[in-house]
C-alpha positions as CSV (number, residue, x, y, z in Angstrom):
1,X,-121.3,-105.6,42.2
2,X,-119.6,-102.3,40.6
3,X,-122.2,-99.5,40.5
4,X,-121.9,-97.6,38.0
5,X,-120.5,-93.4,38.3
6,X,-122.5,-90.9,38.4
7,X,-122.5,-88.6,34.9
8,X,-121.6,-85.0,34.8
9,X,-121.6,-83.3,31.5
10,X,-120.0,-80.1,31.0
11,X,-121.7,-77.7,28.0
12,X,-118.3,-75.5,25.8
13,X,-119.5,-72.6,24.5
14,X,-117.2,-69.8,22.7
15,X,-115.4,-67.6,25.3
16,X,-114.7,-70.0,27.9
17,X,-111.2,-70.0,29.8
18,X,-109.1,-72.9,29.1
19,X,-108.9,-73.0,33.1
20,X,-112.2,-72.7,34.5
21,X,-112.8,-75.7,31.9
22,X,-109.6,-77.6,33.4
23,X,-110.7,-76.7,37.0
24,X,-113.9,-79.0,37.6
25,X,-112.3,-81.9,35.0
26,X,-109.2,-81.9,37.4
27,X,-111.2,-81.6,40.5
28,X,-114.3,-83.9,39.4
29,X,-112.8,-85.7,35.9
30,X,-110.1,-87.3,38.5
31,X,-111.9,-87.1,41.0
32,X,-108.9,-88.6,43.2
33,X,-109.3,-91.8,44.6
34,X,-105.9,-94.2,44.5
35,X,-107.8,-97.6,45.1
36,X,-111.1,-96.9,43.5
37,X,-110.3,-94.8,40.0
38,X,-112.6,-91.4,38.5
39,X,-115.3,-91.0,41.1
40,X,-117.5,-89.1,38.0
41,X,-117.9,-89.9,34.4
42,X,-117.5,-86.5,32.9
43,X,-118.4,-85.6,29.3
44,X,-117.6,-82.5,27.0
45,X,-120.5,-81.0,24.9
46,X,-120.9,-78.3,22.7
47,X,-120.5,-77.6,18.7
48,X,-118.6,-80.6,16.8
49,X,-117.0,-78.2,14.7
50,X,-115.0,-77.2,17.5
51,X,-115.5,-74.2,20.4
52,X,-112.9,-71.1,20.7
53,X,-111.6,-70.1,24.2
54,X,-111.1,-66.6,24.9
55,X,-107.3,-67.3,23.9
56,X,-108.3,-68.5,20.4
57,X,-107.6,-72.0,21.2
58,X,-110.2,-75.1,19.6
59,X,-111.4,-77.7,21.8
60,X,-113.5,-79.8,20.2
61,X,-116.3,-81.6,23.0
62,X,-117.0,-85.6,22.6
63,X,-120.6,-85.1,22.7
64,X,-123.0,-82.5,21.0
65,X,-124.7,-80.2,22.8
66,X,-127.9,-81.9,23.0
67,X,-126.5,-84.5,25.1
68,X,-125.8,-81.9,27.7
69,X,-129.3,-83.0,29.8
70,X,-128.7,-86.6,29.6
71,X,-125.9,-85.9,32.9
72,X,-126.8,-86.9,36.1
73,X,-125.2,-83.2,37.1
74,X,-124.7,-80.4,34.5
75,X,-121.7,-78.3,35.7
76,X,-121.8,-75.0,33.9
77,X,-118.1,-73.3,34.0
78,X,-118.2,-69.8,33.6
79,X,-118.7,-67.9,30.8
80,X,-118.2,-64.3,29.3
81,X,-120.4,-62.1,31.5
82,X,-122.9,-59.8,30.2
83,X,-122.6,-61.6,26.8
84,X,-125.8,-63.3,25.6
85,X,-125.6,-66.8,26.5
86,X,-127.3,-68.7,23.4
87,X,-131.1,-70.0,22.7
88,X,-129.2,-73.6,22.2
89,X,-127.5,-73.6,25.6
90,X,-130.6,-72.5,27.9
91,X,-132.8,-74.9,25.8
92,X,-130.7,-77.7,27.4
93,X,-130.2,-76.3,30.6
94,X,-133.9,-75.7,31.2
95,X,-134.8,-79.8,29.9
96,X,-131.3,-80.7,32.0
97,X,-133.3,-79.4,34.9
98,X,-136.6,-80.6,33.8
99,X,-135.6,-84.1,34.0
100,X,-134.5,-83.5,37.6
101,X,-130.4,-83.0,36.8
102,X,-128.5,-80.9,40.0
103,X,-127.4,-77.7,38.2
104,X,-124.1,-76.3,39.2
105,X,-122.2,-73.1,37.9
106,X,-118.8,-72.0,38.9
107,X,-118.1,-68.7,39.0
108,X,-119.7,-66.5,36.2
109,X,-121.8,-69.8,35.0
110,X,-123.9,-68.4,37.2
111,X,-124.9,-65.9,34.5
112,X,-126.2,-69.1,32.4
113,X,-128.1,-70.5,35.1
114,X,-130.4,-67.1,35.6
115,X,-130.8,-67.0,31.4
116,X,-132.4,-69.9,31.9
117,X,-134.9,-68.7,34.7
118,X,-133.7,-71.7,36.8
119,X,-132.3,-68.9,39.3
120,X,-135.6,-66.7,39.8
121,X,-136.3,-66.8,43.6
122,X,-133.3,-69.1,44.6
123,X,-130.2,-67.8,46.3
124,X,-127.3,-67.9,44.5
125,X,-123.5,-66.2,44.2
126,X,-121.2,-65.9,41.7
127,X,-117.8,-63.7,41.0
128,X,-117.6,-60.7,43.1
129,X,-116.2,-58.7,40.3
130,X,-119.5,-59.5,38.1
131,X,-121.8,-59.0,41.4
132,X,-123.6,-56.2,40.7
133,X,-124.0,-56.6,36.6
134,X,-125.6,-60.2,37.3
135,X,-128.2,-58.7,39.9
136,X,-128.8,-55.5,37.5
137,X,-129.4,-58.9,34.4
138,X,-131.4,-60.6,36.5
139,X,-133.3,-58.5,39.5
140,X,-135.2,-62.1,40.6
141,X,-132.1,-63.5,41.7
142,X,-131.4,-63.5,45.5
143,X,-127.7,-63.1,45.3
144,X,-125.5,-63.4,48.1
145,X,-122.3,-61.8,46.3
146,X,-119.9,-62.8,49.5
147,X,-120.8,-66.4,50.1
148,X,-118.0,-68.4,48.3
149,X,-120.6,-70.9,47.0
150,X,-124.5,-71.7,47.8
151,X,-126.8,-74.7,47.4
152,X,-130.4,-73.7,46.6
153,X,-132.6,-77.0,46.8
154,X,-130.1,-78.5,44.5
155,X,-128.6,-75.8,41.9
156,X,-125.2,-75.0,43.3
157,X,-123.4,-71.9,42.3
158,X,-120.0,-70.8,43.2
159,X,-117.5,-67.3,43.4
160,X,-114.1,-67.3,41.8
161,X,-111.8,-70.0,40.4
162,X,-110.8,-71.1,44.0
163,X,-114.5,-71.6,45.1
164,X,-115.2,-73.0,42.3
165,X,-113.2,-76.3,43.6
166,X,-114.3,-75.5,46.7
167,X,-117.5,-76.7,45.5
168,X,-116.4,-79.2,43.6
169,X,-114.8,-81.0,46.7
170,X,-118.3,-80.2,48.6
171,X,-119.8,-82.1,45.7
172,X,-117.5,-85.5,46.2
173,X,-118.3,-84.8,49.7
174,X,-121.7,-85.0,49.6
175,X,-121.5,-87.6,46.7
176,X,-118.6,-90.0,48.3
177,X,-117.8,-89.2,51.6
178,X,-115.6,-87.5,53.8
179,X,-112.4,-89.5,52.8
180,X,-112.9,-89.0,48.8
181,X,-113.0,-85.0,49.5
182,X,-109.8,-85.6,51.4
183,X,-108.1,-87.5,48.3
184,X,-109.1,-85.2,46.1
185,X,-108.2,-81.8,48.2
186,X,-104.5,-83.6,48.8
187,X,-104.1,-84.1,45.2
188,X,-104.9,-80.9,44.4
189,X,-102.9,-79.7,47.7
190,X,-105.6,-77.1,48.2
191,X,-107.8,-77.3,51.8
192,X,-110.0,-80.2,52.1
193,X,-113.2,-77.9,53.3
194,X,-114.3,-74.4,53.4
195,X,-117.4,-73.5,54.5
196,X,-120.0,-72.1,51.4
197,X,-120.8,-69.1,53.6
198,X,-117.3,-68.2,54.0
199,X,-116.7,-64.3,52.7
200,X,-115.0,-64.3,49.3
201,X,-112.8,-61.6,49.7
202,X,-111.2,-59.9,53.1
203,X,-108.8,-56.8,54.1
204,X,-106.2,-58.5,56.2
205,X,-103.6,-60.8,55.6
206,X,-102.3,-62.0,53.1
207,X,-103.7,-65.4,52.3
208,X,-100.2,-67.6,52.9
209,X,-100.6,-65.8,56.6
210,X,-104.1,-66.5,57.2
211,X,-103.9,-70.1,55.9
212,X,-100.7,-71.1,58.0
213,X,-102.4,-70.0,61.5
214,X,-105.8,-71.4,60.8
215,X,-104.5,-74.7,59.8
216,X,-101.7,-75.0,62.8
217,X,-105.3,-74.2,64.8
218,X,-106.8,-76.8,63.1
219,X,-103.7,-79.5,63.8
220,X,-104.4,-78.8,67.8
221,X,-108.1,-79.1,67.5
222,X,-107.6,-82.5,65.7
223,X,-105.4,-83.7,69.1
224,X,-107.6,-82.6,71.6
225,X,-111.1,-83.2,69.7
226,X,-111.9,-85.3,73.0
227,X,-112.0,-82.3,75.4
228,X,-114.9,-79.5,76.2
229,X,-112.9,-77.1,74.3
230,X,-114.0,-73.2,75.4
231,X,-113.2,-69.8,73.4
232,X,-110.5,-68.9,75.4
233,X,-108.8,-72.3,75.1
234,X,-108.8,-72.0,71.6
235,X,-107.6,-68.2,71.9
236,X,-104.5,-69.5,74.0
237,X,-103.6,-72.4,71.4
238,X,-103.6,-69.6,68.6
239,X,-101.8,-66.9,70.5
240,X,-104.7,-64.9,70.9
241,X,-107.1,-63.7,72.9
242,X,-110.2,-64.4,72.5
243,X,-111.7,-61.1,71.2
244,X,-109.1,-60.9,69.0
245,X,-109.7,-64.8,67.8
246,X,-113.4,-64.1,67.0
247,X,-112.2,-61.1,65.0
248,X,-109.9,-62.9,62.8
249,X,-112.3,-66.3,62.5
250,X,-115.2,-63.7,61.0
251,X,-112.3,-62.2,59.1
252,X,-110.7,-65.4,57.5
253,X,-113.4,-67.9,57.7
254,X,-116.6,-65.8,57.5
255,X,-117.6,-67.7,61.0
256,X,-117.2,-68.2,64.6
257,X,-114.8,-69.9,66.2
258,X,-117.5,-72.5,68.1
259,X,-119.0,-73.1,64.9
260,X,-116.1,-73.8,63.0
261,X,-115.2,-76.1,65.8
262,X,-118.1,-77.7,65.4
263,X,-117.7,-78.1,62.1
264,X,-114.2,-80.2,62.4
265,X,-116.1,-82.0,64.9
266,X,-118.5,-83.3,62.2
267,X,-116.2,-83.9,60.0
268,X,-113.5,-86.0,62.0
269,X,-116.5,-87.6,62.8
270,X,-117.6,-88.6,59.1
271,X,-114.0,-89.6,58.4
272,X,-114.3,-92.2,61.9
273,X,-118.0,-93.4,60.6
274,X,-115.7,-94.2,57.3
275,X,-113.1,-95.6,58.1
276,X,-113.3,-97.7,61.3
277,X,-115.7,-99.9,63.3
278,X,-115.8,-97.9,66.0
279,X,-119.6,-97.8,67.4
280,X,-121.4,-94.3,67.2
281,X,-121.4,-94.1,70.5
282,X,-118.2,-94.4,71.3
283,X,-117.6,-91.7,68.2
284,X,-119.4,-89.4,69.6
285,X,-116.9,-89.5,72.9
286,X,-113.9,-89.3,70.2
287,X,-115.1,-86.0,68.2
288,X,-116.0,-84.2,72.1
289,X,-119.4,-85.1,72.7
290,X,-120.4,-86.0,76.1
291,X,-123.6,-87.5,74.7
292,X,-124.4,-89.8,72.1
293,X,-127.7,-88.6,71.4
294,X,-126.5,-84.8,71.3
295,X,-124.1,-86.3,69.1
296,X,-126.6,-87.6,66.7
297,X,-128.9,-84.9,67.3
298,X,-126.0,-82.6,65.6
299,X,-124.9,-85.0,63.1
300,X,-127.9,-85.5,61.3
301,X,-129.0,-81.4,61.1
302,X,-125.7,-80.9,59.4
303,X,-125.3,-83.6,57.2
304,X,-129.3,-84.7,56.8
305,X,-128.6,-88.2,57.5
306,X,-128.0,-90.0,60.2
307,X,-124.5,-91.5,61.5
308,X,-125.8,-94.9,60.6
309,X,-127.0,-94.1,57.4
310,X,-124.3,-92.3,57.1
311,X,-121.4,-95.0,57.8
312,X,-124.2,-97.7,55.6
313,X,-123.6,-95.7,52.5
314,X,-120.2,-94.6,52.6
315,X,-117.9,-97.2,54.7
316,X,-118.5,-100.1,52.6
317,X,-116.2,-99.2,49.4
318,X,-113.7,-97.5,51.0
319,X,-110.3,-99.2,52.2
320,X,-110.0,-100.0,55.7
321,X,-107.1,-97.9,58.1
């Protein structure tokens, strides 16, 4: 039995970017699997007559506006900030999220979002640049201007172009598993996971640095997942010591170094429940944990389901390895 994809419609109003419209349809419109096709049905909406980017260009959306709340998610891209947003467009955000939609708006979408209200007493981020105009638009909004995208009882927003696929991968994640968010981040050759709380912006590096010694840490961590690993283990497989280790993990990743450990944990862990046959218990002894019920214990508060659950609703399409 083929189930059928889930729907995101995307509303085109005048002033968009070319790009941060091309972004989510890349990321999402793809949605990268080899064996299985688009993991998303996504849909264009807007005026008929046709929509002008900020370039001039005319892209002319397949559906009308109106159809905008008919999506299973409405994925707002981000639109001119500070500019009024339209009576047509927060009409349909507003019955979009009536009907029980997930709201998501990448980068200065997050401006549309708070028009429509849906934003008063959530958390939410959006473009560092557009920070503090957004919270002067909107005061009700608990805006966390250096998260790099937030989830607010299911209305996602997101920072700059590069979060804004950040999220989109957290999205296939949460929608298709661990391995789907891996397809997709390799065909886009971008990384497969950053966490939301991650700082947006930093004063060190530059970013080619900083990626290149956090991802050779990450290639050690993957080989030795088994082993109690301790602060100034992972200091001496980075070159570092370890005070100087926690300085550049809160620096580059916005976290610790134990939590991002226990983060890959999870997530080799996810792609194992995925891909394999392996029991959970002996998982749990693969990704480092010396007991199977700390294991599940730890699995379950970060991904809200359990590794049974888990494996039950994401093992069974995917090829095996």
């Amino acid at each position: 039995m083929v189930l059928p994809r889930p729907t995101i419609t995307i509303p085109l109003v005048d002033g968009m970017t070319l790009f941060e419209i091309g972004m989510p349809l890349e990321a999402l419109g793809y949605g990268w699997d080899p064996d299985h096709g688009p993991l998303y049905d996504v849909t264009l909406c807007g005026d008929l007559r046709g929509v002008r980017t900020h370039t001039g260009a005319r892209l002319v959306p397949e559906r009308p506006l109106s159809a905008v709340a008919e999506g299973d998610t409405v994925l707002v891209p981000a639109v001119p900030p500070g500019r009024p947003v339209g009576a047509r467009l927060v009409r349909e955000l507003r019955r979009a999220a009536d009907r029980g939609a997930r709201m998501v708006a990448l980068c200065t979408g997050t401006f549309a979002l708070a028009e429509a209200g849906l934003l008063d007493g959530r958390r939410a981020t959006t473009h560092w640049r557009h920070a503090a105009l957004l919270q002067r638009m909107y005061p009700n909004v608990e805006l966390d201007a250096r998260a790099i995208y937030v989830e607010d009882n299911g209305i996602f927003t997101s920072a700059g172009s590069a979060a804004g696929l950040d999220l989109c991968l957290h999205l296939i994640r949460r929608d298709h598993g661990e391995r789907a968010a891996n397809n997709t981040a390799r065909y886009l050759v971008i990384a497969a996971h950053r966490d939301g709380d991650q700082a947006q912006y930093v004063h060190a590096e530059p970013l080619e640095d900083r990626a290149a010694w956090l991802d050779d840490l990450r290639g050690w961590l993957r080989e030795n997942l088994r082993l109690p690993l301790t602060l100034t283990e992972l200091g001496r497989a980075a070159n570092l010591s370890p005070r100087t280790l926690a300085r550049r993990f809160e620096q580059d990743a916005g976290t610790t170094p134990m939590r991002w450990v226990a983060a890959e944990r999870i997530a080799a862990a996810k792609e194992l429940l995925e891909a394999t046959e392996l029991t959970v218990d002996r998982i749990s002894s693969e990704v480092g944990y010396g007991s199977p019920v700390t294991f599940r214990t730890a699995f379950t508060q970060e991904v809200g389901i359990s590794p049974g659950r888990y494996r039950s609703r994401f093992a069974a399409w995917l090829p095996a390895v």
